[in-house]
N, C-alpha and C positions, 0 to 999 in steps of 0.2 A: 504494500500500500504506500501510498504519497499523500501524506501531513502538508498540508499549507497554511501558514500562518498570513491570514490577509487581511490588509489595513487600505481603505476606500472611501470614497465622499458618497455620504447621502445627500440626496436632492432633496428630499422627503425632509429629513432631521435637520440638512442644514448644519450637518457636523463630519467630522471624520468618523468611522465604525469600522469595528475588530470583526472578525470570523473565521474559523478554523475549518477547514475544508482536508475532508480522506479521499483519494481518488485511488478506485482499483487499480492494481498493477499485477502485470500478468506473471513476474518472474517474482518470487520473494526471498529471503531471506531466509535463514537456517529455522526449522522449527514452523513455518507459516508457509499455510497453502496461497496458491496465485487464483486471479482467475481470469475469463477470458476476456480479451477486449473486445470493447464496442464504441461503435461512433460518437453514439450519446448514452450515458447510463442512468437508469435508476436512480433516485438519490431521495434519502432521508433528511426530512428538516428536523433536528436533534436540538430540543429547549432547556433550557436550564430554569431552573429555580428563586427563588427572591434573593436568598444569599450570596447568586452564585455566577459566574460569567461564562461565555464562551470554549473559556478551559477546562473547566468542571468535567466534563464528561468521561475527557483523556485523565483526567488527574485520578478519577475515583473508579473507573473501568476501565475493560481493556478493550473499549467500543469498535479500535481499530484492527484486533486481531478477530471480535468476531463477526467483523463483516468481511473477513479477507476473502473469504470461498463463497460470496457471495455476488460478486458484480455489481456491490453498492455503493454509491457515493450519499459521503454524510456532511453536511452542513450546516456548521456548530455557530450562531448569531449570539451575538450579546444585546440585553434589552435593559439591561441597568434594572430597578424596579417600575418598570411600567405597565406591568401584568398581560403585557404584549397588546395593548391597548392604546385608539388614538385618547391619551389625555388631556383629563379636563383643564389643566395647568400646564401645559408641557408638551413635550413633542407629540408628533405621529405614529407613534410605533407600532399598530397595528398597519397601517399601510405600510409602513417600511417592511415587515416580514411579512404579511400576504401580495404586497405586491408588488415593490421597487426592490427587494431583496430576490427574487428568484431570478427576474429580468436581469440581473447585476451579473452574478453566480452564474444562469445560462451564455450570459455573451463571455464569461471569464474562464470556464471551464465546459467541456464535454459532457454535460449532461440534460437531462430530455425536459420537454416541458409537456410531456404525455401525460393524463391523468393517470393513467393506469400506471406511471412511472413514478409518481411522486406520495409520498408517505410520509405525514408530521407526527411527530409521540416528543413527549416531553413529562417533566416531572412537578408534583405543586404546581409554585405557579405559573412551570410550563406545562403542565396537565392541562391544567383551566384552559392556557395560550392553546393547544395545540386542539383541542376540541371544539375556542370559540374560531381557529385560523382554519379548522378542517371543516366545521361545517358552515361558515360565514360563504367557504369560498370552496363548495363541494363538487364546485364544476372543475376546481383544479390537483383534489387528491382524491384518492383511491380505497386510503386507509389511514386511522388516525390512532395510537395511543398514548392512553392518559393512564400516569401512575401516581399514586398518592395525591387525588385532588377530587374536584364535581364541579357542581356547576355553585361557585363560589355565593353568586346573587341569591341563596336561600341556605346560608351557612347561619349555622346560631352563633351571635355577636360574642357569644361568651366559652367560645369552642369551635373555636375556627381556627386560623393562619397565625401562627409564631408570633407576627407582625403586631395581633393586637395585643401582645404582651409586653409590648415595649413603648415609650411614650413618643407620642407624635401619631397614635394610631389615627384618629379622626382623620388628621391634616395629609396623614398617606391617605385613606379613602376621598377626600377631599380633592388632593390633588390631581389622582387617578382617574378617579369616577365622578366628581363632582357631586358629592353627595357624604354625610356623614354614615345613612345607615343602606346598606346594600341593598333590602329588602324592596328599596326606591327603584332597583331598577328590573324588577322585575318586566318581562315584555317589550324590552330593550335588545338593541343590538349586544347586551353585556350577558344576556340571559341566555345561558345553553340550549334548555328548553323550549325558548321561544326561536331560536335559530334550526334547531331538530323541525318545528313544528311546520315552517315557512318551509324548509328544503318538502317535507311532503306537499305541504300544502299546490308546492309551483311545479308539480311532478317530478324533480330533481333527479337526478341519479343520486344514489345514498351513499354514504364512504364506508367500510367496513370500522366499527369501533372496537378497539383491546383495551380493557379496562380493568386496571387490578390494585389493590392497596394491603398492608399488613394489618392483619386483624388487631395489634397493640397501634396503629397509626391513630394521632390525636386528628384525623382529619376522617378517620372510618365512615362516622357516621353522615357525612357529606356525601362520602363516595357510594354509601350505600341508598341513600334518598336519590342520586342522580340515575344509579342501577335500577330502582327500583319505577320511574320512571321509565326510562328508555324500553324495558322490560314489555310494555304492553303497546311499541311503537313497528313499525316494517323495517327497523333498521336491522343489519345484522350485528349484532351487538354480544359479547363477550364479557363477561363479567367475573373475576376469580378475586378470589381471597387465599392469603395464608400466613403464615404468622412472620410476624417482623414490624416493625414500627416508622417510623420516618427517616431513614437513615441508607447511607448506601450499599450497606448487604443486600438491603432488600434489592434496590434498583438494580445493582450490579446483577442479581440472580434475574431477575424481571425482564430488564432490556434483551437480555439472551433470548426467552421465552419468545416475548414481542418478535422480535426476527424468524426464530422458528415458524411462527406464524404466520409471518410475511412469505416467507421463504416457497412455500409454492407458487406463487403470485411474480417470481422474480426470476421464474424456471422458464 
């Protein structure tokens, strides 16, 4: 595989932006299967978390070794705390990762702008990001998973996100969403739910969802009211649990699964 570390101007943000980019390579290295080239590849959009940047993914797994045998390109964006959301104080950064980030990445590198090609899965609060960026914009992925998250807009205030355990919470929901208590945005573009509902609603094609959390996660019961919704929708939808908590054993074990998953989709 080929790591790129790349540094690029958003038009969107109006700033410079980081992102780690894996590109298949057909010959590897001692230990690591190659695989075959292609004109345009595959490629996974790879989200990180509120704590966490661009690097996260390489730092705490081995995301690169196991998509070596795969023919996947992964594409690691940094979004600072903006819950991958255009904010209500602040930049654009839902349009910059659903759609001046991919255009950027495909004229940069060899890879597809095929739906069937492209797959977002992300953790927290790239969970939330990757289920509001896969089904906001379902005409352009294929499959989406969410780990340790839901659909954040019907979290109880007192058992939710790390975030409101530290002071300044309002003024991050403020800043974000414009709004002090989430519940405001129910039936919004901020709402999972309400985005599931439109994609049937407009006939859509649906993405496939993977969706999993640790049964000790302080976010469980989120991920389990989001489950429990989706459950009686036409989406095809996936839902597991197993024991582990908000940490990266879990993901590390998870993101492999999520692949295996993909993994006939990429045959």
């Amino acid at each position: 595989m080929a790591l790129m570390h790349v540094d690029f101007f958003s038009n969107v943000l109006g700033l410079c932006c980081e992102a780690d980019v894996i590109l298949p390579q057909k010959t590897q290295g001692i230990g690591m299967e190659g695989s075959s080239t292609k004109d345009r590849y595959p490629v996974l959009w790879l989200l990180h978390g509120a704590s966490d940047d661009h690097t996260i993914w390489q730092r705490r797994t081995s995301i690169e070794r196991y998509v070596s045998e795969l023919g996947l390109a992964v594409v690691m964006p940094a979004v600072h705390l903006s819950f991958y959301t255009n904010m209500a104080y602040g930049p654009r950064y839902f349009d910059y990762v659903a759609e001046e980030l991919p255009e950027i990445m495909q004229d940069f590198f060899p890879i597809s702008n095929k739906r069937e090609d492209n797959f977002v899965c992300g953790l927290s609060m790239g969970g939330y990001g990757s289920l509001k960026v896969g089904l906001t914009k379902a005409e352009n992925y294929s499959a989406i998973g969410c780990f340790s998250a839901g659909n954040f807009v019907y979290r109880e205030a007192d058992n939710s996100h790390k975030l409101n355990d530290r002071p300044g919470k309002a003024s991050l929901n403020m800043t974000v969403f414009g709004v002090e208590d989430m519940s405001e945005l129910k039936n919004t573009e901020h709402d999972i739910f309400y985005l599931a509902r439109k994609n049937i609603d407009e006939g859509k094609a649906l993405p496939r969802i993977y969706h999993a959390c640790g049964k000790d996660d302080f976010l469980i019961d989120n991920a389990r009211l989001t489950a429990e919704w989706f459950k009686n929708t036409d989406y095809d939808y996936t839902y597991l649990e197993a024991p582990g908590a908000h940490t990266w054993e879990f993901w590390d074990e998870w993101i492999q699964k999520y692949l295996k998953w993909l993994k006939p989709g990429l045959c």
